[in-house]
Backbone as CSV, one residue per row, in Angstrom:
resi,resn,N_x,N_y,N_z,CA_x,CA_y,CA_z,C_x,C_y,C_z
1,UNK,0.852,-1.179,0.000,0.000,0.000,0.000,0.892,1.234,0.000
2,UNK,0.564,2.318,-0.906,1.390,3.258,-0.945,1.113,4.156,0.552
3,UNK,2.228,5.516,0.461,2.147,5.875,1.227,0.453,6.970,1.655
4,UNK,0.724,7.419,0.202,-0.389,8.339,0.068,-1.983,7.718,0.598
5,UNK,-2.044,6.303,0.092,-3.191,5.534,0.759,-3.564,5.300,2.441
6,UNK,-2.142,5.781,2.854,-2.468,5.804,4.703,-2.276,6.631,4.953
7,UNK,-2.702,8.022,4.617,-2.520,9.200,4.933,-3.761,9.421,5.653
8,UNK,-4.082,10.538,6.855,-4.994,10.823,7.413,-5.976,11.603,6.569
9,UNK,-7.114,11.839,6.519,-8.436,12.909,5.970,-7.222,14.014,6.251
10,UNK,-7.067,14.423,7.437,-6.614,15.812,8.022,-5.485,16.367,7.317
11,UNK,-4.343,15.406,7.081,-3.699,15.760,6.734,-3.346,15.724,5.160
12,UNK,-4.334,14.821,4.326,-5.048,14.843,2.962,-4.936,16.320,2.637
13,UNK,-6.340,16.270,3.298,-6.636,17.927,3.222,-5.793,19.264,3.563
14,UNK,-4.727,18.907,4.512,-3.969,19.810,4.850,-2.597,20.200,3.261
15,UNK,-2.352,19.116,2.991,-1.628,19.120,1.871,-2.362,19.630,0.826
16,UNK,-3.525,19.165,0.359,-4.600,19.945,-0.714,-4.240,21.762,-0.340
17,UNK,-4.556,21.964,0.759,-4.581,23.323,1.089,-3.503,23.739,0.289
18,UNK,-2.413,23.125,0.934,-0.982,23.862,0.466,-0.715,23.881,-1.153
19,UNK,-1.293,22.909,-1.454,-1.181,22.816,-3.312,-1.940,23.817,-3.586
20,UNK,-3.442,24.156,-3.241,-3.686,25.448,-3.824,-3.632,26.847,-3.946
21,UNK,-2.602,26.695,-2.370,-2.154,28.046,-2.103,-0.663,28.182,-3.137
22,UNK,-0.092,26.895,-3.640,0.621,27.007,-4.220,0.367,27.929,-6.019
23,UNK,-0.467,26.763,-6.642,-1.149,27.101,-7.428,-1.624,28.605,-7.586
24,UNK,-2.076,29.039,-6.441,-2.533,30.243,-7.007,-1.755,31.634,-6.905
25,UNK,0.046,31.084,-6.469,0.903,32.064,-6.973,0.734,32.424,-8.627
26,UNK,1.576,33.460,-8.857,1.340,34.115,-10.278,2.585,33.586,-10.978
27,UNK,3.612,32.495,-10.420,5.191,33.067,-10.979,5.490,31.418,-10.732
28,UNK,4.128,30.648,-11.215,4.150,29.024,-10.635,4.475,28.655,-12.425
29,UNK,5.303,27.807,-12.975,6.323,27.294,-14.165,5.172,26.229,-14.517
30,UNK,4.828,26.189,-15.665,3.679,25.374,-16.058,3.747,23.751,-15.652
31,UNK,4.767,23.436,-15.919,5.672,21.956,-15.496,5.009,21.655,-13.985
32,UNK,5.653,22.538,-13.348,5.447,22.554,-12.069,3.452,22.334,-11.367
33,UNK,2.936,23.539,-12.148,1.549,23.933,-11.817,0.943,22.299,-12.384
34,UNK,1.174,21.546,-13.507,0.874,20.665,-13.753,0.689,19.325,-12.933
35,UNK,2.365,19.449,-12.367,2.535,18.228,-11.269,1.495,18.460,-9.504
36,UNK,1.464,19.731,-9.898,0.705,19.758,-8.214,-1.058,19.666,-8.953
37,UNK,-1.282,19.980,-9.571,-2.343,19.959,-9.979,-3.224,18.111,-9.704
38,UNK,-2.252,17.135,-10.752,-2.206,15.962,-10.506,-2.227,15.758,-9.020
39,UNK,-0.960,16.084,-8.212,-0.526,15.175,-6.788,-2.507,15.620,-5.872
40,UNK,-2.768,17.036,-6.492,-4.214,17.947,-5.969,-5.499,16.489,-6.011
41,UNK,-5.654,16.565,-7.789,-6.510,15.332,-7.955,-5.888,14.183,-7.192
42,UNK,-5.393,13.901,-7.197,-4.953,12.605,-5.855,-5.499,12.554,-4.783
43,UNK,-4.989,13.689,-4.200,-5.460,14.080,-2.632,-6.744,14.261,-2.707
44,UNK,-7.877,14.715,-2.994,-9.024,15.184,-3.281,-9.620,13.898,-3.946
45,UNK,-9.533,12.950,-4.146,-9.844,12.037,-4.475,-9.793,10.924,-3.296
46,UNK,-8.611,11.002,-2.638,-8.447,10.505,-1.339,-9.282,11.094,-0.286
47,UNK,-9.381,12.063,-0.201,-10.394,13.022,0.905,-11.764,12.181,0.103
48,UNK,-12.298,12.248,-0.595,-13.500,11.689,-1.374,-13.819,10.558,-0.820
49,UNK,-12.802,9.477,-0.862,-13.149,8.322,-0.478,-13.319,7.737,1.332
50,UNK,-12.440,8.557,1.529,-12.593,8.711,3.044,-14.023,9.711,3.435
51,UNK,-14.372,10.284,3.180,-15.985,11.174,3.472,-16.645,9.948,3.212
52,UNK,-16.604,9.110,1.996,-17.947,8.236,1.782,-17.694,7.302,2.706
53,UNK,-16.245,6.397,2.772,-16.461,5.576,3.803,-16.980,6.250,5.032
54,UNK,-16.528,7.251,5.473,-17.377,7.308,6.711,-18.790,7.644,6.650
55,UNK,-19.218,8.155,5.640,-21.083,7.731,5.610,-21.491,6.730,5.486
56,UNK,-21.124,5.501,5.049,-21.262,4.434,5.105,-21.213,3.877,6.508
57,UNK,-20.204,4.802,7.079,-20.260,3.817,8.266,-21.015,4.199,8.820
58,UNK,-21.508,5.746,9.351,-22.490,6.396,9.816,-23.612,5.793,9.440
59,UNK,-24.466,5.229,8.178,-25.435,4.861,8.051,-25.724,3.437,8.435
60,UNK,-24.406,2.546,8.680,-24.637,1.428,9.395,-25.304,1.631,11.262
61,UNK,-24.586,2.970,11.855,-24.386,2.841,12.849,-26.184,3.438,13.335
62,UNK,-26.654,4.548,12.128,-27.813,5.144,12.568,-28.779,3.839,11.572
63,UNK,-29.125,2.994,12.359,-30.093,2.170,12.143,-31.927,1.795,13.019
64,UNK,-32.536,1.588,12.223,-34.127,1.715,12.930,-34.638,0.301,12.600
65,UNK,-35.323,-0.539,13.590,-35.719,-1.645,13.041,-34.784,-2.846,11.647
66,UNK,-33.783,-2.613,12.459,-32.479,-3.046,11.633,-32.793,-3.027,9.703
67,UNK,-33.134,-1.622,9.773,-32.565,-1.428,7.927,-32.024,-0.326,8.397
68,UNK,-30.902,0.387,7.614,-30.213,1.093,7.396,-30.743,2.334,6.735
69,UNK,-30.577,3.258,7.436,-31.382,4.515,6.964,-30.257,5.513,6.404
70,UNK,-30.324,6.332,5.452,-29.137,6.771,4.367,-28.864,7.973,5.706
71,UNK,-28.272,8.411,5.798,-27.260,9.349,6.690,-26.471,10.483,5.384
72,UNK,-26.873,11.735,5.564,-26.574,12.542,4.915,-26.078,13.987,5.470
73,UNK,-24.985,14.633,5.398,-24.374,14.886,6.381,-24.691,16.869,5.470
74,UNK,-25.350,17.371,6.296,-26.205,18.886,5.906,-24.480,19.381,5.106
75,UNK,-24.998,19.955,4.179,-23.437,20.859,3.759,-24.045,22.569,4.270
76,UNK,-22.762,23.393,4.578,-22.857,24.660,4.544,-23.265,25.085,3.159
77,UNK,-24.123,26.089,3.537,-24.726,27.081,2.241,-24.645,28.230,2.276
């Protein structure tokens, strides 16, 4: 398992941060803006899969008359 696959949500996301604060310098070498862009979709893809597993697990855990009721987690608006 790579490394990137046991990385925490937190710190997923903490690295995402830094890629787009990178990114949105003015004086970023296309080469460069390219590779973080990629390592970005990675991470953000990893954050992705970790949110669903944990609704999944959440919807195992909020159960009624043992079926599984979908668990949907309010977003800010």
């Amino acid at each position: 398992m790579s490394e990137e696959k046991e990385i925490t949500f937190e710190k997923a996301l903490e690295e995402l941060e830094k890629i787009v604060e990178e990114l949105e310098k003015e004086d970023v070498p296309l080469e460069k803006a390219i590779d973080y862009y990629q390592k970005g979709m990675e991470l953000s893809k990893q954050c992705d899969d970790k949110l669903q597993d944990a609704e999944e697990k959440m919807t195992k855990i909020v159960q009624k008359d043992n079926e599984s009721k979908p668990f949907h987690m309010q977003e800010d608006q």
